[in-house]
N, C-alpha and C positions, 0 to 999 in steps of 0.2 A: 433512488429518489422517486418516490410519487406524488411530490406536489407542491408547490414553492410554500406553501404555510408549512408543513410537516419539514421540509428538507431546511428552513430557516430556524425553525423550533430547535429543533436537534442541534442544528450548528450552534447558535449561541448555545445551548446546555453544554455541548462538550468542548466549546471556548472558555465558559467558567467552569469548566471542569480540571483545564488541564492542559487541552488538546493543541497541538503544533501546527496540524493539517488537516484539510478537509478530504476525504475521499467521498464522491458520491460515483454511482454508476448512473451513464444517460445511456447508456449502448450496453445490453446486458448477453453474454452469455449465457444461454439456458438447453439443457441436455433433452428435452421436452421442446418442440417447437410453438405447444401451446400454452406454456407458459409464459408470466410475465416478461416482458423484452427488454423494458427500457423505454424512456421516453424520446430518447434521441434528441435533436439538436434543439427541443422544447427545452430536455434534464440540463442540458451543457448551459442553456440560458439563465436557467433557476439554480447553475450552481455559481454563476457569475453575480446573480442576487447575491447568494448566500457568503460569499467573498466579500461584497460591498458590505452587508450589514454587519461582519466579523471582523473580516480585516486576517481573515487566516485564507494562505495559500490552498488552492485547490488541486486535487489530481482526481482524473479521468481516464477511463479502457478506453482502447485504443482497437477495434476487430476488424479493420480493414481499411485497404492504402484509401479506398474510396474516402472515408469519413476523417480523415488523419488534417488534412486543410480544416476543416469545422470543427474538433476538438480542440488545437492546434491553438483557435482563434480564441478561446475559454480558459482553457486550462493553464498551468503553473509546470506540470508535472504530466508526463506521459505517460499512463500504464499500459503495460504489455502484460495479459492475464495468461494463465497457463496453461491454454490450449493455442496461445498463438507463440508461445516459447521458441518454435521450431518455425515460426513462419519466417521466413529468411530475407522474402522481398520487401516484409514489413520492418524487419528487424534493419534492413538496410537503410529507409526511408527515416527509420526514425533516428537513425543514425546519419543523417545530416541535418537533423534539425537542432536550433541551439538550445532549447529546455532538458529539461533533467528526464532520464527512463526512470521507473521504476519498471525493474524486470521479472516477473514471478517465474518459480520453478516451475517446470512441467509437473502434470502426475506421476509421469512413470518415465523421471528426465533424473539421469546420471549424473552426479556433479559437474563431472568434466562435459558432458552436453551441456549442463546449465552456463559456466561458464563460457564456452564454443557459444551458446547464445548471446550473450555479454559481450565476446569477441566481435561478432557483428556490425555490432551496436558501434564499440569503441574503434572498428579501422575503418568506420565510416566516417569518423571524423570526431564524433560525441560524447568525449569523454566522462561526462557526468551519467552515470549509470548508479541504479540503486537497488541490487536484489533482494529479492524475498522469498524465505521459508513460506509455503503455503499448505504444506505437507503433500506426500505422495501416498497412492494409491496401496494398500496394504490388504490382509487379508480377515483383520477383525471386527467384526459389525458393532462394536462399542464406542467406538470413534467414527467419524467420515471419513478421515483420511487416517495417515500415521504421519504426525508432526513431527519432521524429523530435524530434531536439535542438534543431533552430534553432529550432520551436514555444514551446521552452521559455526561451530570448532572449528570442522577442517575448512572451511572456508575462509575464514579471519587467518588461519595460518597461510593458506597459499594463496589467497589475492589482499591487493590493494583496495577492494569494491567493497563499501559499506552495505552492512548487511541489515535486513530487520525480518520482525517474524510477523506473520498473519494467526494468531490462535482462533480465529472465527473460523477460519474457510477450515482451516487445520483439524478441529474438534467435532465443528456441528454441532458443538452441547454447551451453552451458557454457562452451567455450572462449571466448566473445567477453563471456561477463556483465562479466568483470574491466575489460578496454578502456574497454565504453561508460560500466560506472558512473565509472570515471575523467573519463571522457570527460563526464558528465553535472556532475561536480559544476565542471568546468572553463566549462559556459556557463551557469552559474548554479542548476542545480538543488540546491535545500536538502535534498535527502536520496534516497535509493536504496533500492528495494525489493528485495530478492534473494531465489531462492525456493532455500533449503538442503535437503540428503537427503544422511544420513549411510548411505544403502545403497540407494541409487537402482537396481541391479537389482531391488529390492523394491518399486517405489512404484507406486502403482497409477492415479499421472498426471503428466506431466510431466516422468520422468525426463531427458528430453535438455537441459533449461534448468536442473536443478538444480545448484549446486556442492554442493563437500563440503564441513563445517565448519573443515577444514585451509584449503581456499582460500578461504572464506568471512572467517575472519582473517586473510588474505591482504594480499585487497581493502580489512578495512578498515586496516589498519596503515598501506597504500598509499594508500587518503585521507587519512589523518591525514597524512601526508607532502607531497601535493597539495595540503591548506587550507592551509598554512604560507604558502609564495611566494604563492598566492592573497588571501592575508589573511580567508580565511574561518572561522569559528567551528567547532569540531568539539565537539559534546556530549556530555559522558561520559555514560557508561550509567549507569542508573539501581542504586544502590545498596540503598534503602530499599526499605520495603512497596510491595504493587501501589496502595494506596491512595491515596501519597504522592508513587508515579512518576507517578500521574493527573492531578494536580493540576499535576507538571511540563510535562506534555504540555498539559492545558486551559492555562497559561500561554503555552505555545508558541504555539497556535492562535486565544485567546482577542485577534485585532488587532482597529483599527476597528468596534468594537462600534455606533458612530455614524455609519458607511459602508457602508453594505448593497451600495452597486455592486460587480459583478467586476470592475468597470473601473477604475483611479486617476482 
């Protein structure tokens, strides 16, 4: 998010686009100390904007126990980004709270760690966990990451934890978001992350993985297409209040209340 005009724009385009949920970051990871940060608990304001004037649930990163109360107070949805995969005292903390995790893999996190992350999460009380493919660290410079799908096979066989993919953070490369998220909901992934910019010369992170919101309904018209033959469930977007898409989401996520393993 940089700006409640830009971050409201965007939301409605990929509300009539499609789109189920809002991801903004106000707390940004960045590998550069001098790059863009995040606007902090200004973005988490402008994403509670962006809620009212759509009515789609929002999720937010989560980088430390310090800011967890203030996001807490915004958000729908909890994200754990995947450099704090491994954080254990966060992972615990958000594990008593009653909103939903999204959990991202680590870079260079083993299923079963990813999992054992998840674990955390779930025997602290919080059953609603939501992971994500973000791909891990590989050794080809034609991708950013290696988007690893077969991960996400073996994962729908050995847990109960709903899975989705990131092809943004995954690829790095716009041209190929469309492919894998196809690609993702074809081995099982329940849902896909994409990171939209309606004027990506402008963005002041990430522009080479963004699409635009022209191709952003692109893709999903193109899964609706792909869950048919699949026999897979495709979820209309959320119509009602943000209050009321919350409740659809907590239903989403709300499984095995009385199975805390990440494991089936």
């Amino acid at each position: 998010m940089e700006s409640e005009e830009q971050t409201v724009r965007i939301a409605k385009a990929i509300k009539d686009a499609g789109a189920h949920i809002l991801r903004g970051g106000a707390y940004k990871p960045r590998s550069s100390p001098y790059s863009f940060q995040g606007l902090g608990r200004k973005g988490l304001q402008i994403l509670e904007v962006a809620r009212q004037e759509t009515g789609l649930p929002v999720v937010s990163e989560v980088l430390d126990v310090r800011d967890l109360d203030a996001v807490y107070q915004y958000v729908d949805i909890l994200q754990i980004g995947t450099r704090n995969m491994q954080n254990f005292s966060l992972l615990k903390e958000v594990g008593r709270m009653d909103k939903p995790v999204l959990l991202k893999r680590g870079v260079a996190a083993t299923i079963d760690e990813w999992l054992f992350a998840a674990e955390y999460i779930l025997s602290a009380g919080n059953p609603q966990v939501i992971l994500c493919e973000r791909g891990i660290r590989g050794f080809d410079q034609h991708t950013r990451y290696l988007t690893d799908l077969g991960a996400v096979a073996v994962v729908r066989g050995l847990s109960h934890l709903p899975v989705i993919v990131d092809p943004s953070h995954g690829t790095g490369r716009r041209e190929i978001v469309a492919p894998l998220a196809r690609a993702s909901i074809a081995v099982g992934a329940q849902g896909v992350m994409i990171e939209v910019h309606d004027r990506p010369h402008e963005a002041l992170c990430d522009a080479q993985q963004a699409v635009s919101p022209k191709e952003f309904k692109q893709i999903v018209t193109d899964l609706k297409k792909l869950s048919q033959p699949l026999n897979v469930k495709f979820s209309s977007a959320p119509k009602s209040s943000a209050k009321k898409s919350m409740r659809s989401v907590s239903r989403t996520v709300s499984y095995a209340k009385n199975s805390h393993p990440a494991w089936t």
